[in-house]
SEMARNU-7994 format. One record per atom (N, C-alpha, C): x, y, z; residue in three letters. Coordinates in steps of 0.1 Angstrom, whole numbers, plus 5000, padded with zeros to 4 digits. Each point is the difference from the previous one (the first is absolute). Layout:
BEGIN
XYZala;...
***
This chain:
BEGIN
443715678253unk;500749885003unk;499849955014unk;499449925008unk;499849875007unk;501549985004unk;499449975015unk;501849965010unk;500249844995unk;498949944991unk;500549904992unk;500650044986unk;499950074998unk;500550014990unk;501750104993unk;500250015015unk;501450094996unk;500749974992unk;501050094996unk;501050014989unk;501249875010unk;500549944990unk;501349895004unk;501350095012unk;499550114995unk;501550044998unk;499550085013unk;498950055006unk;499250065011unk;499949865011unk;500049884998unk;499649895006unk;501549975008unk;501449994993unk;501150015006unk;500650115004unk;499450104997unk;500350085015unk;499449985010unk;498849964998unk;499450005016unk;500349865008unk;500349884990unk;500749915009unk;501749955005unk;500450114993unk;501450065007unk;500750085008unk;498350104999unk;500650155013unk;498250025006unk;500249885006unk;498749975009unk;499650105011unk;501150035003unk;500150125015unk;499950184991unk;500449974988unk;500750134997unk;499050155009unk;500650095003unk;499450095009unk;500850154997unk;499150105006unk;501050144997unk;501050015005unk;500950055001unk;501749974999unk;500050105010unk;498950155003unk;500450125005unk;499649915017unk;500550135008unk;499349915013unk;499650115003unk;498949965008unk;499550095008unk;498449985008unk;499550075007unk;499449955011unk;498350035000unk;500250124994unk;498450044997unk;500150084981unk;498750054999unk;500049984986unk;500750175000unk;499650115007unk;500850094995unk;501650025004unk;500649875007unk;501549974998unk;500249934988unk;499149954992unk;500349944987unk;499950144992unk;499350034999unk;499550124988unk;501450085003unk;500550055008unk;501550084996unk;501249945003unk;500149845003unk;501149924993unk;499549984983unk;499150004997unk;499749954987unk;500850174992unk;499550125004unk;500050084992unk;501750045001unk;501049955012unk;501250005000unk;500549904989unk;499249924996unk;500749874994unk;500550024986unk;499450194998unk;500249994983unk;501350014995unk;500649994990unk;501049994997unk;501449955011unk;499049895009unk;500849945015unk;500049905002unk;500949885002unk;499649895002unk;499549975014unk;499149885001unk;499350025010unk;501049955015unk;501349934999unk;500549965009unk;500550165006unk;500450094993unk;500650145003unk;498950055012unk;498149994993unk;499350075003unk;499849975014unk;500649845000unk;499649935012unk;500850045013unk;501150034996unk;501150045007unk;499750175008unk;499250074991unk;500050135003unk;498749995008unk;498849944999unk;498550005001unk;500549955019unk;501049905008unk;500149925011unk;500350175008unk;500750084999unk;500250125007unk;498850104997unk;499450014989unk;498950124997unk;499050005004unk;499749825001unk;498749975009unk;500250035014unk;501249995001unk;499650015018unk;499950105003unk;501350124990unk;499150115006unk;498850104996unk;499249974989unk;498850034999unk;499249874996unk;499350045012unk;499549875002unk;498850024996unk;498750134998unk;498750004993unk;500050094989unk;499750014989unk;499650034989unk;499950175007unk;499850085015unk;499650114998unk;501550055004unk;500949915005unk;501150025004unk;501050044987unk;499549914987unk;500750024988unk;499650134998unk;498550045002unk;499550084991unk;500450185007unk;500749995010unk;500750115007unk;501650035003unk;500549864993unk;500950085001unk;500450074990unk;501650035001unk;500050134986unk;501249924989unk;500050034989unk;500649944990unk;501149955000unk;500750145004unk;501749965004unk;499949895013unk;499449935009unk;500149955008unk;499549854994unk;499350014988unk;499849874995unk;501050004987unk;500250084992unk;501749984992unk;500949925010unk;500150055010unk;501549895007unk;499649935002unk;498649965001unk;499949885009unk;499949854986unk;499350054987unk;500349954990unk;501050024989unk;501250065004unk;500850064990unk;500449884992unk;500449865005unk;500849914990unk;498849924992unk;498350025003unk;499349964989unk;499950094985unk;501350034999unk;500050164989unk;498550054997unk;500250104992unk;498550104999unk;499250055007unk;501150015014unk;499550025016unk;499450135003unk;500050124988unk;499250135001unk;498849994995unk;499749914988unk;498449964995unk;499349915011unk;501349905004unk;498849905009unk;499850045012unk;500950085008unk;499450115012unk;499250044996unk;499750124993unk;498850094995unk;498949954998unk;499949824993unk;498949944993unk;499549925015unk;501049935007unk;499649945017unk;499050095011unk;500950154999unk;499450095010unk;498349994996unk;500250094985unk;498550054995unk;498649864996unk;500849904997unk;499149865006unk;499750045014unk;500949985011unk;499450005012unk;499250085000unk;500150114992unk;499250115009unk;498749984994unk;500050004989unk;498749954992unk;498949885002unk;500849885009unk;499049895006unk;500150085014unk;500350075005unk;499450055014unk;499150114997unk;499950124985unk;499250075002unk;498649944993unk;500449874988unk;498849974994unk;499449904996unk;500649895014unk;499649854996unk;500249995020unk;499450085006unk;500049945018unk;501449955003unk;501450034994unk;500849925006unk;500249894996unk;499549914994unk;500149884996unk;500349974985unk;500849924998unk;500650004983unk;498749924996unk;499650074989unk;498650024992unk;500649804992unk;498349974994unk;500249904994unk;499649964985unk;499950084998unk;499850034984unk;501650044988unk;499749964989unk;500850044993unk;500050194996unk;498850024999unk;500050135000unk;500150085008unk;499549965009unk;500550065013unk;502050035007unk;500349864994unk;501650035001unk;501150064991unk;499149994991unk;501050094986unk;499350144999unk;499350085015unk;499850074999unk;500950125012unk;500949875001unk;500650045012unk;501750024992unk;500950125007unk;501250034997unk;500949884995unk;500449984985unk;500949905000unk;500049874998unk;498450014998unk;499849865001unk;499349974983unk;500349874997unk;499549974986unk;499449904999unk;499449914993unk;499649875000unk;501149865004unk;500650004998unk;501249935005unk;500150015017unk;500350125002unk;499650035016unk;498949955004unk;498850104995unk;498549905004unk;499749835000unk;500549954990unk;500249855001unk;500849895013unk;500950084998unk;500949945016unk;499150055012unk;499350115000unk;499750055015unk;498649885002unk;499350014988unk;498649945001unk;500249854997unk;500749964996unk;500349815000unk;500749945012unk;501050125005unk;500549945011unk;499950035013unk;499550125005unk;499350045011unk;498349995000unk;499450004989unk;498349955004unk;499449904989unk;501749904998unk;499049904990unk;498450004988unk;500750164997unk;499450034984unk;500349964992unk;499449974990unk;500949954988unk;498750114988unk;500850124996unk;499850104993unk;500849984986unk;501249974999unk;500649964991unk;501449955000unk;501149994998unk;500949965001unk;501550074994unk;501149975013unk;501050145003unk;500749974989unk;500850064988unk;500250024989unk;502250115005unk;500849875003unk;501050085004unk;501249924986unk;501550025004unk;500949984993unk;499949864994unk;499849935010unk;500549854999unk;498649924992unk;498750075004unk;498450004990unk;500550054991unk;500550094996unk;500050044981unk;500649924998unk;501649935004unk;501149944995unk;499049854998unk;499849955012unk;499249864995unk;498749994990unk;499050075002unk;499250004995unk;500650024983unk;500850104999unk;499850034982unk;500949874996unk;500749945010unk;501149864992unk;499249924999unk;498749965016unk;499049924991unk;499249994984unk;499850145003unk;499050064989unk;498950014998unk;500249995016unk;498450075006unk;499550094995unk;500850124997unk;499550104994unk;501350114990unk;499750064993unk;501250074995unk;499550175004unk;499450015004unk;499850165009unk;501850065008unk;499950105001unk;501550065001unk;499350045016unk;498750124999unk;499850075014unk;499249885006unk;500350045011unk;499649915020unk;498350024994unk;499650074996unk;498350024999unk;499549894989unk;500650024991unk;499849894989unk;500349875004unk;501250005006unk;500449885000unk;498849915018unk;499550085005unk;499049945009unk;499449974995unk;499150074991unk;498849974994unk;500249794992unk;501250074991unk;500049854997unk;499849855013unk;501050065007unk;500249865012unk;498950035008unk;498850054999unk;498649995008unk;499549944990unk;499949974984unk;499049944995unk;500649844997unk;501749995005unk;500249905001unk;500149925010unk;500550055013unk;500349935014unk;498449985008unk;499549885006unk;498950015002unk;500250145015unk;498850035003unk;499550125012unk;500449925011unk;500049875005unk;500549955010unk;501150015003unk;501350024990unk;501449995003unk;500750134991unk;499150135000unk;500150134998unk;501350095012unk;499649905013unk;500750075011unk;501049955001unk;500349864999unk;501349885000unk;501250074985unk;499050024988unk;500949964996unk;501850104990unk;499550055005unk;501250115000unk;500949965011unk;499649975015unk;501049955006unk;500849904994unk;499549874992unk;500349904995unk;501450054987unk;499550094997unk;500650074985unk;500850055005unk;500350065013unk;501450045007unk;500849915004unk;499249925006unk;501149905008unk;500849934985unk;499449954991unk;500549934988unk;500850104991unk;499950114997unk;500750094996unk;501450045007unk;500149985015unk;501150015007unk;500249894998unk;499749875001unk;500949885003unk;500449954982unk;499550024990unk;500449934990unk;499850114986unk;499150065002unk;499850094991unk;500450184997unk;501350045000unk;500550095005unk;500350094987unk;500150115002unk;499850124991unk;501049984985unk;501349975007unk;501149974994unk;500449894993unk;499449915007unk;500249854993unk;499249935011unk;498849964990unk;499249815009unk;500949905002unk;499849905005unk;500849905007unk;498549924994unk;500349964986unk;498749914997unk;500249834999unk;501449995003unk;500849855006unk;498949975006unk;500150075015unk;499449945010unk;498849995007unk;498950164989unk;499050004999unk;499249924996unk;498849995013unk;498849914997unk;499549994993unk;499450154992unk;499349954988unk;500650074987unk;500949885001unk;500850054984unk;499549974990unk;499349885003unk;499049954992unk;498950004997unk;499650145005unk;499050064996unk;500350184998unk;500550055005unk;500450094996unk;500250054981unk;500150084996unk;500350054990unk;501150064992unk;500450035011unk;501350104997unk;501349905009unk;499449905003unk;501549915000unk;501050024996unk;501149975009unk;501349944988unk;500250114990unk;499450145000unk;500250104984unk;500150095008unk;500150035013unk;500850125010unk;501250064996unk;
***
């Protein structure tokens, strides 16, 4: 599919969440890659809150990759699952300082080769710290939109990529999951849509039958 030819329903997202952008903050890409891997089962305003103190005080990837667990448990205890994502943060660090020069690698295999990290991870690190577009991030608010579109009826994140890569053009691979958040929080919500006020009710599918 041709950036002329998008889907209707692909065309009003992008001219309603023009800006849409990663929600995480951060400054360089291996401060993304372990706000990203905090983020799991975390919402990102939480991660945001915890990431303003953690950065400051480890401030390079070898600084993560030395300290010791219990000293990163406190420091992320309220992103819950704070003993996996210590353990999975440290052994990243230590793994791009013993087998990628220090530098967060830029390949998809390369990052899902690293502690904790999955395709979902790899997608955020490489779309929004080196403007890859490998494939596209596959989170809560992407399954919930995509299967009410009917984009796809796949259950797992793997399947369900596959489908929105042979539908979403490669140009807006990186965009558009942000898009699918931002609309998923403002109108399309787990519990009940707000399809009154939604833009494209009229093209949507699952309208009005929420």
């Amino acid at each position: 599919m041709s950036s002329n030819q998008k889907n209707p329903i692909i065309q009003k997202l992008i001219e309603n969440y023009p800006d849409a952008s990663c929600s995480l903050r951060y400054k360089t890409p291996h401060e993304l890659l372990i706000a990203t891997i905090l983020s799991a089962q975390c919402t990102d305003e939480r991660v945001n809150k915890v990431t303003v103190d953690l950065f400051a005080k480890y401030k390079t990837i070898a600084e993560f990759a030395h300290t010791s667990e219990e000293d990163l448990q406190e420091d992320i205890h309220s992103t819950g699952f704070f003993r996996n994502k210590a353990r999975n943060i440290i052994g990243t660090c230590r793994k791009i300082l013993t087998d990628y020069g220090g530098e967060v690698p830029k390949t998809m295999k390369e990052l899902t080769s690293l502690p904790g990290v999955a395709r979902k991870t790899g997608n955020v690190v490489l779309g929004n710290a080196f403007n890859i577009a490998d494939g596209i991030v596959v989170d809560t608010h992407v399954t919930r939109l995509s299967q009410r579109f009917r984009w796809t009826q796949a259950k797992g994140a793997d399947k369900i990529e596959l489908d929105l890569m042979k539908l979403v053009p490669k140009e807006e691979w990186i965009h558009i999951s942000h898009r699918l958040i931002l609309h998923g929080r403002k109108y399309c919500q787990a519990r009940k849509a707000n399809c009154t006020d939604c833009f494209l009710n009229t093209l949507c599918p699952s309208a009005f039958k929420l």
